[in-house]
C-alpha positions as CSV (number, residue, x, y, z in Angstrom):
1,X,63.3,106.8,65.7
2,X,61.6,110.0,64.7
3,X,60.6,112.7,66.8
4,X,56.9,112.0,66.2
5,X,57.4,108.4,67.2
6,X,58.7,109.3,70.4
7,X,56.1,111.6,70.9
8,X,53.3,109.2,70.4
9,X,54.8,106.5,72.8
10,X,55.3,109.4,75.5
11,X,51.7,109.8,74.8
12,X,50.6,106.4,75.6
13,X,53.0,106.2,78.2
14,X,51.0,108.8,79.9
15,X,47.8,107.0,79.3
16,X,49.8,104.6,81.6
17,X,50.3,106.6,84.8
18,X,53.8,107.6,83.3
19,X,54.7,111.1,83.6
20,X,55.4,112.8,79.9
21,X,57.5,115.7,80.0
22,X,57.6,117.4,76.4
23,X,60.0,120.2,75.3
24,X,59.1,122.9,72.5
25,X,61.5,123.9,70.4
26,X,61.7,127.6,68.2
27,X,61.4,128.0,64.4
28,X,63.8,130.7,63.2
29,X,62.1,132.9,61.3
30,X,63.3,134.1,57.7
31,X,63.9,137.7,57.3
32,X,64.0,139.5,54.2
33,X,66.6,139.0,51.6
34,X,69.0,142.0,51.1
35,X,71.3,142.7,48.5
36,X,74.9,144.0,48.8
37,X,76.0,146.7,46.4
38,X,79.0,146.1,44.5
39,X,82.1,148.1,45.6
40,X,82.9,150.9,43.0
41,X,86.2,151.2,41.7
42,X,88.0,154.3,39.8
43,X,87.2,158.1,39.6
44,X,84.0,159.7,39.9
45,X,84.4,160.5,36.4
46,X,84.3,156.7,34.9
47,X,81.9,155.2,32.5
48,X,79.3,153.4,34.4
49,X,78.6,149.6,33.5
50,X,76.4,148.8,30.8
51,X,75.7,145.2,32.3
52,X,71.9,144.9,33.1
53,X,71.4,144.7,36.8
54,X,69.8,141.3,38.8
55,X,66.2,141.3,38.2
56,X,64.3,141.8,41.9
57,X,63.7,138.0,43.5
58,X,59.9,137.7,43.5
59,X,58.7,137.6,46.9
60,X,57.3,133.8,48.2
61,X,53.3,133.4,47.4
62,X,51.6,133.9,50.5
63,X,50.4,130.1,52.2
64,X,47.0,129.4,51.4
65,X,44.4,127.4,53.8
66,X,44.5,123.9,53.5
67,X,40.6,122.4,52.9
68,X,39.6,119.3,53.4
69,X,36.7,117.3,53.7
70,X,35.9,114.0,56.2
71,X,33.1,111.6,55.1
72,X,31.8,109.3,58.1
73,X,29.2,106.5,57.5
74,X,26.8,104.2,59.3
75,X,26.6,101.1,60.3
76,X,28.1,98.2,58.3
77,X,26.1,95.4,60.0
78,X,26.3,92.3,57.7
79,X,23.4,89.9,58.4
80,X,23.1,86.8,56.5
81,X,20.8,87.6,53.9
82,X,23.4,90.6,53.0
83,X,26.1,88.1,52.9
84,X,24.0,85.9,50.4
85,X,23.5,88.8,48.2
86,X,27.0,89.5,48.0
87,X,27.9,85.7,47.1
88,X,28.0,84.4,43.7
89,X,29.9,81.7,41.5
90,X,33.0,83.6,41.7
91,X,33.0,83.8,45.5
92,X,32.1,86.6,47.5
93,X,32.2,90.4,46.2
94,X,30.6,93.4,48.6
95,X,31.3,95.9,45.6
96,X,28.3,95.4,43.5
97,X,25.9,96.4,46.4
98,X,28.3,99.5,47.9
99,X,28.9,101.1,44.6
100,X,26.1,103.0,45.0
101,X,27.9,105.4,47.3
102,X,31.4,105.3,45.2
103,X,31.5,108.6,44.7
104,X,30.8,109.9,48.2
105,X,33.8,107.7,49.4
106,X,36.2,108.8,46.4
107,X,35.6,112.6,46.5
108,X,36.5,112.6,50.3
109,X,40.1,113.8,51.4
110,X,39.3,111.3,54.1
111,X,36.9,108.4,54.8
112,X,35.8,106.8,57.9
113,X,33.7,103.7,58.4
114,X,31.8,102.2,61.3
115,X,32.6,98.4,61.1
116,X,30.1,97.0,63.5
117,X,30.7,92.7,63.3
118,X,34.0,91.4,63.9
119,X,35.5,89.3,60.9
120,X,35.2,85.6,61.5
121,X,38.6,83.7,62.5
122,X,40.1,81.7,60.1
123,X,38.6,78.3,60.3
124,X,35.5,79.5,61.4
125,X,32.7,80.1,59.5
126,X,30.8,83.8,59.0
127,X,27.8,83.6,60.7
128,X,25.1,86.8,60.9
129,X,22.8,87.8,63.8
130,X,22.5,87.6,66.7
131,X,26.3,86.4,67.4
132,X,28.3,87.9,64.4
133,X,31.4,86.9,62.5
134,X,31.8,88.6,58.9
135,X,33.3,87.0,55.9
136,X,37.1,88.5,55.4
137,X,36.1,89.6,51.9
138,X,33.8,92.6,53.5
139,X,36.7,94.3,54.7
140,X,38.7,93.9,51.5
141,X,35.8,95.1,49.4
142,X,36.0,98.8,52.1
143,X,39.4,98.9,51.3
144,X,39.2,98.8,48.1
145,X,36.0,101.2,47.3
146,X,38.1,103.8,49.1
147,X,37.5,103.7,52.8
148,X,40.1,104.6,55.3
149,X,39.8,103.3,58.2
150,X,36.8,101.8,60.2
151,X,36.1,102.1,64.1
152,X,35.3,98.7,65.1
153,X,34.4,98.9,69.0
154,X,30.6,97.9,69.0
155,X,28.2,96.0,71.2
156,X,29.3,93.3,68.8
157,X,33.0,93.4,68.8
158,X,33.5,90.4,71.5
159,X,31.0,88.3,69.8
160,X,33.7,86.3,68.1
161,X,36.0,86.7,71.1
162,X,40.0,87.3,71.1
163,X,40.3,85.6,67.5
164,X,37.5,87.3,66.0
165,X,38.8,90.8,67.0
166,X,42.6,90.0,65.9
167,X,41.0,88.3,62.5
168,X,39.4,92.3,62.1
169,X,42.1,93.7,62.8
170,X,44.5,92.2,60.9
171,X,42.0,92.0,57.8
172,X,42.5,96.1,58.0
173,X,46.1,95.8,58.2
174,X,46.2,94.3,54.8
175,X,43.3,96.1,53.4
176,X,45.7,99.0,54.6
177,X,43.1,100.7,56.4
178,X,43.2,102.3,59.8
179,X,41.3,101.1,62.9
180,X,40.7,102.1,66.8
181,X,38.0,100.4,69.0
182,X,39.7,97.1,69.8
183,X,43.3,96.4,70.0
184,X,45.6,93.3,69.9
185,X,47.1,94.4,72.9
186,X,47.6,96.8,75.9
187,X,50.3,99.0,74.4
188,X,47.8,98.7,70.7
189,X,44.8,99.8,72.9
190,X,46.6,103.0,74.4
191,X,47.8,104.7,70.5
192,X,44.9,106.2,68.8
193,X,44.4,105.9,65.0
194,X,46.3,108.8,63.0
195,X,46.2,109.7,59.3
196,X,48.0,112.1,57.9
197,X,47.1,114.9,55.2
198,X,49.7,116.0,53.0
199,X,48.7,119.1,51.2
200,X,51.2,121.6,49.9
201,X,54.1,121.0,51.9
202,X,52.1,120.4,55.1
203,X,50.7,117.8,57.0
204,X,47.6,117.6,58.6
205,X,47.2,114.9,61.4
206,X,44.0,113.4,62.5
207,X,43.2,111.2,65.0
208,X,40.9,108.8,65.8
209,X,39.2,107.4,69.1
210,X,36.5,105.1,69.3
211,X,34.1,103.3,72.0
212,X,31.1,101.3,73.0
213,X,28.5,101.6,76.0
214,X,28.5,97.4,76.3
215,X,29.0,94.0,74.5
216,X,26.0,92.4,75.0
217,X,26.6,90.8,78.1
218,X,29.8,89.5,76.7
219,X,33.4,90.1,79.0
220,X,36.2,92.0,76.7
221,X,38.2,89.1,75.8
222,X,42.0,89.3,77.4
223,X,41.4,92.0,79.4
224,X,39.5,95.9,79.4
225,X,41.9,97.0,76.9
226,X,40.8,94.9,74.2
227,X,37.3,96.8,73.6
228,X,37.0,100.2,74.5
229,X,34.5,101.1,76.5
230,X,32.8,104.3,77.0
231,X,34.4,106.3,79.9
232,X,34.5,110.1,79.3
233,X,37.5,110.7,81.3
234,X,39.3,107.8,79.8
235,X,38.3,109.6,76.1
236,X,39.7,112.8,76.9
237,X,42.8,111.9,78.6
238,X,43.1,109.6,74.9
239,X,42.8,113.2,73.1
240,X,45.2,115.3,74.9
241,X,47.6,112.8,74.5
242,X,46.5,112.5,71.0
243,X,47.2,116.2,70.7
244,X,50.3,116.0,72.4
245,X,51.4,113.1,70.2
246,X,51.0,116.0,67.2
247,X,47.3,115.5,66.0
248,X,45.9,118.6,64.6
249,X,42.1,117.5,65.0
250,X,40.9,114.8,67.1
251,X,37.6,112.8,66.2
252,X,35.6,110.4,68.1
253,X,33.4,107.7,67.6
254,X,30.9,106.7,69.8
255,X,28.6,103.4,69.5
256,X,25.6,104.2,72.1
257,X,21.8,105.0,71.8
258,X,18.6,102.9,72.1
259,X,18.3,100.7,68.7
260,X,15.9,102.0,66.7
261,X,15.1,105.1,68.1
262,X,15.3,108.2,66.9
263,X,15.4,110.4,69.8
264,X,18.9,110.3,72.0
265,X,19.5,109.0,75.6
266,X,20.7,110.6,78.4
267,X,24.1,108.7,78.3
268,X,24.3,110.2,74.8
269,X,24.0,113.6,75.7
270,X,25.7,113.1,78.8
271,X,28.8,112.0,77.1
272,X,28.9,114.4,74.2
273,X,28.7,117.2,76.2
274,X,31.3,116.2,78.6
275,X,33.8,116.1,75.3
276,X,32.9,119.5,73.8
277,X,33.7,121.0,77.8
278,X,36.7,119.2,77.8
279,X,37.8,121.1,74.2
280,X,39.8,118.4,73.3
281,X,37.4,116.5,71.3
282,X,36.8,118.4,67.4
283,X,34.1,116.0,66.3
284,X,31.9,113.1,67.6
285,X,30.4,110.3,65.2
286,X,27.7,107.7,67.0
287,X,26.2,104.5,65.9
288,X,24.3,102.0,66.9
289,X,20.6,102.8,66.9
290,X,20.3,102.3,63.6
291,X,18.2,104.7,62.7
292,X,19.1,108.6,61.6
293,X,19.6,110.9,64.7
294,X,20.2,114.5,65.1
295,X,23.2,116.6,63.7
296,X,23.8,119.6,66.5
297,X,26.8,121.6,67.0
298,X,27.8,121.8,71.1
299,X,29.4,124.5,73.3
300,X,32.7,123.8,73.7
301,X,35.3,122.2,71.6
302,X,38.9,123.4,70.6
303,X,38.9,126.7,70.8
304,X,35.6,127.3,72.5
305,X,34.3,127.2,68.6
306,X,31.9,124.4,69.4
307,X,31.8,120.9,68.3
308,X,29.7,119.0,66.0
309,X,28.1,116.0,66.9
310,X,26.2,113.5,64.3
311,X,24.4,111.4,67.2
312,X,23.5,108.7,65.3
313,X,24.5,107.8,61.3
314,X,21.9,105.0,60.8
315,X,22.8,101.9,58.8
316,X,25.0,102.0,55.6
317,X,24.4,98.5,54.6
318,X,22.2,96.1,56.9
319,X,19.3,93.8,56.1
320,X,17.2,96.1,58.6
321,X,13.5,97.3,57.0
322,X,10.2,97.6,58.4
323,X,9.6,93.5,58.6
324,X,12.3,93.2,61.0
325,X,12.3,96.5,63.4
326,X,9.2,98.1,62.4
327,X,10.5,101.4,60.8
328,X,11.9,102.0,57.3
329,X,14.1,104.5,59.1
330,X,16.1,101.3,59.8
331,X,16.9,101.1,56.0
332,X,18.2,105.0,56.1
333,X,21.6,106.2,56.6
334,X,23.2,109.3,57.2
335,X,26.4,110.2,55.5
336,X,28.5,112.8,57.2
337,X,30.6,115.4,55.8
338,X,32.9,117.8,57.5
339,X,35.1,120.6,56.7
340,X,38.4,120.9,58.0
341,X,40.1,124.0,57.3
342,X,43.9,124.9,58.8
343,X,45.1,128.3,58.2
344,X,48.9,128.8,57.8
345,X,49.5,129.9,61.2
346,X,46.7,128.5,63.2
347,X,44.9,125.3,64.3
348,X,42.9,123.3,62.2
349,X,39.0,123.5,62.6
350,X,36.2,121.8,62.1
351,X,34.5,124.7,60.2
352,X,31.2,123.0,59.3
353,X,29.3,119.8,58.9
354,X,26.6,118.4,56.6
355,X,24.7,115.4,55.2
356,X,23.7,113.4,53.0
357,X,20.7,110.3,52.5
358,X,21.2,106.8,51.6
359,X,19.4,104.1,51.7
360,X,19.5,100.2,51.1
361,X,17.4,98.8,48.3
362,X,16.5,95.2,49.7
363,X,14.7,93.8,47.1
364,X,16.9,94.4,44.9
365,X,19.7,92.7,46.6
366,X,20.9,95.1,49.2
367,X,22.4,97.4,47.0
368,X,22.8,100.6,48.8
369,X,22.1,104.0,47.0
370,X,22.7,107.4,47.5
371,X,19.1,108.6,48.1
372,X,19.1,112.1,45.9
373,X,21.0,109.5,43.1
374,X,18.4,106.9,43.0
375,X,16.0,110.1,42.9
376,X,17.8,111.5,39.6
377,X,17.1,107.6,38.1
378,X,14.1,106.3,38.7
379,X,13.6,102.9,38.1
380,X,17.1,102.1,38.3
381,X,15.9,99.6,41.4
382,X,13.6,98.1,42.9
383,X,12.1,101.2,45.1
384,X,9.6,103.6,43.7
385,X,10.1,107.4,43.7
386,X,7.5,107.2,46.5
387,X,9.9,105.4,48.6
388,X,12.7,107.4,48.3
389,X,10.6,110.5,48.8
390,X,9.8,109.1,51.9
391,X,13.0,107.7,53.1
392,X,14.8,111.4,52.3
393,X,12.4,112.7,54.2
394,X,13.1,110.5,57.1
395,X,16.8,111.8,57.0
396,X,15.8,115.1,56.5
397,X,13.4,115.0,59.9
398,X,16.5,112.9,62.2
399,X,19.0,115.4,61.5
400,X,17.2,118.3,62.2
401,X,18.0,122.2,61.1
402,X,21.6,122.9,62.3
403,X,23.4,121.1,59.4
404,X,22.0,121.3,55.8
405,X,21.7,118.5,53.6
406,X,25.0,118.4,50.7
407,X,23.4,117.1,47.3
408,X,26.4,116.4,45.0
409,X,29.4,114.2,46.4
410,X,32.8,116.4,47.9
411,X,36.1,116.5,45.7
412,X,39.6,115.7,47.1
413,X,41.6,118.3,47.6
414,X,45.0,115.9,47.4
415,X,46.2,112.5,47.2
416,X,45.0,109.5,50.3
417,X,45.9,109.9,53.8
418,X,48.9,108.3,55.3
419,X,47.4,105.6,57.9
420,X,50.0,105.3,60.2
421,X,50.4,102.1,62.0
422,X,49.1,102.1,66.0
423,X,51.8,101.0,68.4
424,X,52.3,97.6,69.2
């Protein structure tokens, strides 16, 4: 068992009530290389050696920063006119209506996704609003345009109950994709999500928490710990054992908000601010209004350096327009990308965030497009440059001033993440 193992299930044992006790052990450090003159031999008066010397051992180049960038989308709500669209006579494909954001999700060192329906159990058939259960096939179709992992706790997670949230789960599992939100089991529901970074002979470790203000009436199937709910204490004791555990950064999703409003509750702001006191917390990514909200950056956070918050990301791929919720905002997402920057000898950072517009292109099958894309090709869908004017400047108006709008997709710095498996 490696040391980082036991590390992570001290940390969940302190989640537990268990008391963690954890040592820190010293790095000897390397001093400089010397070399021993050779011994001389014979009179004063002999003829020196002719041998070239050693050339001088060139000093080790100085470490360099590692960069990285984090991409964090909407909601993936899939109603049943989305599901139709992605059906044909080969069977169900997602890929033709997310492609539109392939790049986004390739150029990002890693990629987080907001999976808001459970999968439907096997046997059972998908169904869309109001009571979800998602064909299996969405979740391989993430996988495989690049995403990471996906929080999945939501005021839809029970809505399939027990089965549907172990179907999710294990649907990740073999899409090989991280998760947090909802858990199999108690010990599951205590380990946070980790990925690891390797760049140059270092790792950076991320983790990742996720929760929900309710389930639509619905109980948590099996107990509390199978959807996590929002409780800020709960969230920050998750952190600092996340930290403890060896994560580097530590980001949070949080599923809260009135639908369809722009503006953010006092729960919202409540919370957020709670986690940038506690400095424990280096990002926060909400959902669930389904509309755009504000980008700000907090007092607080690791550091005292602040910490960004993206309230609200919209929807990434929904049947949601104006005929249904009355806004075309609803038809707007927000993707979110971060910096991450760890100097050789200090903690990593979130050093900046920013964003960038999508939208989904109903008539024309659902097909979700990067906003400033569909811009550069007009006619390339079903929405006129008029519409997309309007819908980028509906993103450009929820996330205010304090992060700036990135118009080209990020480029990875290194291979994939590691997903590391949660505890069981």
């Amino acid at each position: 068992m490696t040391t980082v193992r036991v590390l992570r299930l001290l940390a969940s044992a302190a989640l537990a009530g268990a008391l963690v006790t954890t040592a820190a052990g010293c790095t000897p450090v390397r001093g400089p290389v010397t070399a021993t003159p050779p011994a001389v031999t014979g009179s004063a008066s002999a003829t020196p050696s002719t041998e070239p010397s050693a050339p001088p051992v060139a000093p080790d180049p100085p470490e360099q920063d590692i960069e990285l960038t984090l991409l964090a989308g909407g909601d993936v709500l899939p109603h049943g006119p989305v599901n139709e669209s992605a059906t044909g006579p080969a069977g169900i494909d997602y890929s033709p209506l997310l492609a539109g954001v392939d790049p986004w999700v390739a150029g990002a060192d890693l990629a987080l996704c907001h999976l808001e329906a459970p999968v439907a159990p096997p046997g059972t058939p998908a169904a869309g609003y109001p009571v979800f259960a998602a064909p299996r096939e969405l979740v391989r179709d993430l996988g495989e345009q690049g995403w990471d992992g996906c929080s999945t706790a939501s005021n839809h997670a029970a809505d399939a109950g027990y089965d549907g949230i172990a179907a999710t789960l294990r649907a990740l599992d073999r899409a090989g994709m991280g998760h947090v939100g909802t858990a199999r089991d108690r010990r599951e529901s205590l380990s946070a999500q980790y990925y690891e970074l390797r760049r140059d002979g270092r790792t950076v470790t991320v983790a990742h928490l996720a929760a929900t203000y309710g389930l639509n009436g619905f109980t948590a199937p099996r107990g509390t710990w199978s959807v996590d709910l929002i409780d800020t204490r709960r969230i920050v004791r998750q952190a600092k054992a996340a930290r403890a555990a060896g994560a580097d950064l530590v980001v949070v999703s949080l599923h809260d908000g009135y639908e369809y409003v722009a503006d953010t509750t006092p729960h919202q702001q409540d919370t957020t601010r709670a986690l940038a006191r506690s400095r424990q917390v280096d990002l926060v990514i909400g959902h669930h209004a389904h509309v755009p909200q504000r980008v700000t950056r907090l007092r607080g956070g690791p550091g005292g350096d602040g910490m960004w918050v993206a309230h609200g990301l919209g929807n990434l791929l929904s049947n949601q327009g104006a005929d249904c919720c009355g806004t075309w905002a609803t038809a707007v997402g927000l993707l979110l990308v971060a910096d991450i920057v760890q100097p050789p000898r200090g903690p990593a950072r979130v050093t900046g965030v920013r964003w960038a517009a999508t939208t989904v292109d109903l008539a024309a099958g659902h097909r979700l497009r990067g906003t400033r894309d569909a811009l550069a090709h007009p006619g390339s869908g079903r929405l006129t440059v008029a519409d997309l004017r309007e819908r980028l400047q509906i993103a450009r108006e929820a996330a205010g001033d304090a992060a700036k709008e990135q118009r080209t997709p990020p480029r990875p710095t290194g291979g994939p993440p590691v997903v590391v498996q949660r505890d069981r």
